[in-house]
Every structure is written in C-alpha cells, then in structure tokens.
C-alpha positions in Angstrom: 267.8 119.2 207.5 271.5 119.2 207.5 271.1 119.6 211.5 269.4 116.5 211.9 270.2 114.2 209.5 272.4 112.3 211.8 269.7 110.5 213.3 267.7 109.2 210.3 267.9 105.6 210.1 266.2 105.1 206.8 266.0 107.7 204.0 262.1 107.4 204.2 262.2 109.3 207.7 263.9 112.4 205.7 259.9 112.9 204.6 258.6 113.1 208.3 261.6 115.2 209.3 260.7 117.6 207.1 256.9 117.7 208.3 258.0 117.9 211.8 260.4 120.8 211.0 257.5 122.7 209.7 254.8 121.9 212.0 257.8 123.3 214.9 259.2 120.6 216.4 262.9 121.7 217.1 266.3 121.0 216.2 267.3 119.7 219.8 264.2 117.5 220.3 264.8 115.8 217.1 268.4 115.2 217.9 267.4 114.2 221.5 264.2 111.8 220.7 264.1 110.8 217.3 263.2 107.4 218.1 260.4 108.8 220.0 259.1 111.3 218.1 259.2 109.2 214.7 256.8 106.5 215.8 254.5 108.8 217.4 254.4 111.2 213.9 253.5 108.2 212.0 250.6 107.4 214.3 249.5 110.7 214.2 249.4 111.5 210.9 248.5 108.5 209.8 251.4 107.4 208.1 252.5 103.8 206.2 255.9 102.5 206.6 256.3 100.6 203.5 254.0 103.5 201.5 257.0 106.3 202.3 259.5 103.7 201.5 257.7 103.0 198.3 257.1 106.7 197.3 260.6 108.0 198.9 262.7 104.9 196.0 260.1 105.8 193.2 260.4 109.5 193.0 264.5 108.9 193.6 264.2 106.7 190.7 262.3 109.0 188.2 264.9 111.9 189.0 267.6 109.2 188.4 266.1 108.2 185.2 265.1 112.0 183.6 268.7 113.3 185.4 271.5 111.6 187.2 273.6 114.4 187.0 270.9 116.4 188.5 270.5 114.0 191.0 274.1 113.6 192.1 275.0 117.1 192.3 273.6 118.1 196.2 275.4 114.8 197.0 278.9 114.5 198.3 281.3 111.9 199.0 283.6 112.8 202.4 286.8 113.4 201.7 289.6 111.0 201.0 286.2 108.0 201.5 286.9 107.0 198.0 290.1 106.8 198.3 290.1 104.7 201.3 288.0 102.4 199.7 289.6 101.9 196.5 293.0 101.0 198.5 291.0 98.3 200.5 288.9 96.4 197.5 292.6 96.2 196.3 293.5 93.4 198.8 290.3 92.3 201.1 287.1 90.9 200.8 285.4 94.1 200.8 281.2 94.7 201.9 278.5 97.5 202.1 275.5 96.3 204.8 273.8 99.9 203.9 270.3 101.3 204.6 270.4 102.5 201.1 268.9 100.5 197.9 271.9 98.3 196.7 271.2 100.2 193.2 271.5 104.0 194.3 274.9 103.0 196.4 276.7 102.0 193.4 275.5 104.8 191.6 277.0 106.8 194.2 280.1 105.0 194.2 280.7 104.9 190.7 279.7 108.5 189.3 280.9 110.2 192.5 283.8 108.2 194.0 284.8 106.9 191.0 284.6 103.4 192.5 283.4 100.3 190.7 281.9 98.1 193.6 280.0 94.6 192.6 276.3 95.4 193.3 276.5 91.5 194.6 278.5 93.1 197.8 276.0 95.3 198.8 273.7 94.7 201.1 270.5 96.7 201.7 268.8 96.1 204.7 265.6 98.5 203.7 264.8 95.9 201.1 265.8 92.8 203.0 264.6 94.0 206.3 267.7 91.8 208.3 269.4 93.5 210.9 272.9 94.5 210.0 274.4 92.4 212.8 272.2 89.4 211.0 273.7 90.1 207.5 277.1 90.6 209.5 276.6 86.9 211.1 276.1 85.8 207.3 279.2 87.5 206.1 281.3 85.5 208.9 279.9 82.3 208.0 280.8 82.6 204.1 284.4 83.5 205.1 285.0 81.0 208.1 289.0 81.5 207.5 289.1 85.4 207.3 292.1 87.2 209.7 289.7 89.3 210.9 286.3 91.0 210.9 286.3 94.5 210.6 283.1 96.8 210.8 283.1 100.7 210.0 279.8 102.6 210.5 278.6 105.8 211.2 276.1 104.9 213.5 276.5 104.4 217.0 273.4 102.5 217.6 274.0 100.3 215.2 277.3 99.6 216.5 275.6 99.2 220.1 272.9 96.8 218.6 276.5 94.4 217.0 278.3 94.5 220.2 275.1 93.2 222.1 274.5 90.6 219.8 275.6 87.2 220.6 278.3 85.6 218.7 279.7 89.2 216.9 282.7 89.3 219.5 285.2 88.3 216.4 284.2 91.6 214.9 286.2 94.9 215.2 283.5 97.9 216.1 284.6 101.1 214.5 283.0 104.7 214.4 283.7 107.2 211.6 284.0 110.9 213.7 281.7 112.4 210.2 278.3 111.5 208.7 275.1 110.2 211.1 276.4 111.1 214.6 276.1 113.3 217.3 279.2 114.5 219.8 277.0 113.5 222.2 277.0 109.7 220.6 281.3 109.9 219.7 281.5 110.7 223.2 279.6 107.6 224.2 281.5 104.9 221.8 284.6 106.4 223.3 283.2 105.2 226.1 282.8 101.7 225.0 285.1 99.2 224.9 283.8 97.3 222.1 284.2 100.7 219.9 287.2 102.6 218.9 286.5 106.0 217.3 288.4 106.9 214.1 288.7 110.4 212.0 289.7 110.1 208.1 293.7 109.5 209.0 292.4 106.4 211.3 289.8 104.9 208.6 292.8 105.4 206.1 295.1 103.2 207.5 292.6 100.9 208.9 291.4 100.4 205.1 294.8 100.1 203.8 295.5 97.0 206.4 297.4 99.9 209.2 296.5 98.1 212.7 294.7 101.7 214.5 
C-alpha cells in the first residue's frame, strides 16, 4: 500500500487498491494507470462512488470515536510540516483545500502536529465536490488585496489542473518533493514553468515568508 499510495486521489480508492493488490494487478501498473485502472475496477465489480465514500468516513469515524489514539498511531506527520505551518498561521491568512473530511484534518493537526487550525479554513473537496482550483478562485475573491497567492500541494495533477485553469495565473504553483508523488511526476513539474519543486528546507522558508 505504502508503494502506491501516491496516486490515490481520495481516501475511498485506498479500498479498491487493496482489492486490486490482491486480485494481482502490480505495483508498476498502479503507479503507471491509476486513472485507468480505477474507473474500469469500479465497473467491474460493481462498485458505488458515493457508497465507498460513505462506508470508507463511517468506519474512520467509529474507530475515531471507540479510539483516537488507536487511530492516530499508523499515522505520521512529515517532518518539520508542523512546524512550518505553525510559523506561517503566525503572520498570513492561512488555508487547507484537502481531499480529507475538514473534521479528520484537524484531528490530525491538533493531536499529531500539535497545531490548532480553525475547522472554518479547511476545505474538503470530497464533501463539497468543487475542484481545488474552484475553491482556490473563491479564496482569491475573499482576499482581493492579498501580496500574493501561494499554493503547496503534493499532487502534481492537481497542480497541472490550477495552471490550466483560466484566471489562477496570480497563484504561485509549488510541489512538496514527499507525500502523493512519483519521481517520475517531480521530474515533470520541474519541467513546468508554472511549478517550482521544493524539499522541507524550501517549504520552510516559503512558509515563514523566505522568497524560494
């Protein structure tokens, strides 16, 4: 699972991963054609979108609720994240446009990281169903006068998707070298001008207001 996380848009699809793992579809073709493959499962097998959403939140919630600690423990924050985060609530107006639930993203934040972030700033775009570049668009209207517009993600795609959409040129495209990506997709925002790639030291001084 650890091998192919990376390209899981939504935590639902960790449920079909694991079927395709055991019914032998391999490492590199997940990797390669995720996209493909995911659509194709669902049809197959007969599975409902919204039903493995559904069932994917409520068993996450009933382990929340009988043990949090339980539940946190296989989790980790990357290292010096929290940090990074802390320094920037500390002087900007600060977002999370996540494919998480709002609710289990401040859990995370505040029992792992150690970081109290207003549930009102965070975005979930499983529930809402709006693009991020939408809920980005949103963000730039309610702060017209802002110095600038910066957006870190660990999903190339997503980034690709932002820098195609018209009217997001005022935001800054950034990459995090950890978490959902493939060499294979840090090699191509390096490519792109629209992107810059950034390791911890990068995201570091980007949040604490370092032009990188």
């Amino acid at each position: 699972m650890r091998a192919v996380r990376p390209v899981v848009e939504t935590g639902y699809e960790n449920v079909v991963q694991i079927r395709c793992l055991y019914e032998g579809v391999t490492v590199d073709d997940m990797l390669q054609s995720w996209h493909d493959i995911l659509p194709a499962k669902m049809r197959e097998w007969s599975l409902d979108r919204s039903k493995l959403v559904h069932l994917f939140g409520s068993v996450r919630d009933n382990w929340i609720a009988e043990d949090l600690q339980g539940w946190l423990a296989p989790n980790r924050i990357y290292p010096g994240v929290a940090e990074a985060v802390k320094a920037a609530v500390q002087h900007d107006e600060v977002y999370i446009v996540t494919t998480k639930q709002a609710h289990y993203t401040e859990v995370l934040l505040r029992d792992m990281a150690g970081v109290d972030f207003p549930l009102d700033r965070i975005y979930s775009t499983t529930v809402s169903g709006e693009p991020k570049a939408s809920v980005l668009a949103h963000l730039e209207e309610r702060h017209p006068q802002a110095r600038s517009y910066i957006f870190v993600e660990d999903k190339q795609g997503t980034l690709e998707k932002v820098a195609k959409t018209p009217g997001a040129h005022n935001w800054q495209l950034y990459l995090v070298d950890w978490g959902y990506n493939t060499p294979a997709e840090r090699e191509a925002a390096a490519a792109d001008p629209r992107i810059t790639v950034l390791g911890v030291k990068g995201f570091h001084e980007l949040m604490a207001g370092v032009k990188v």
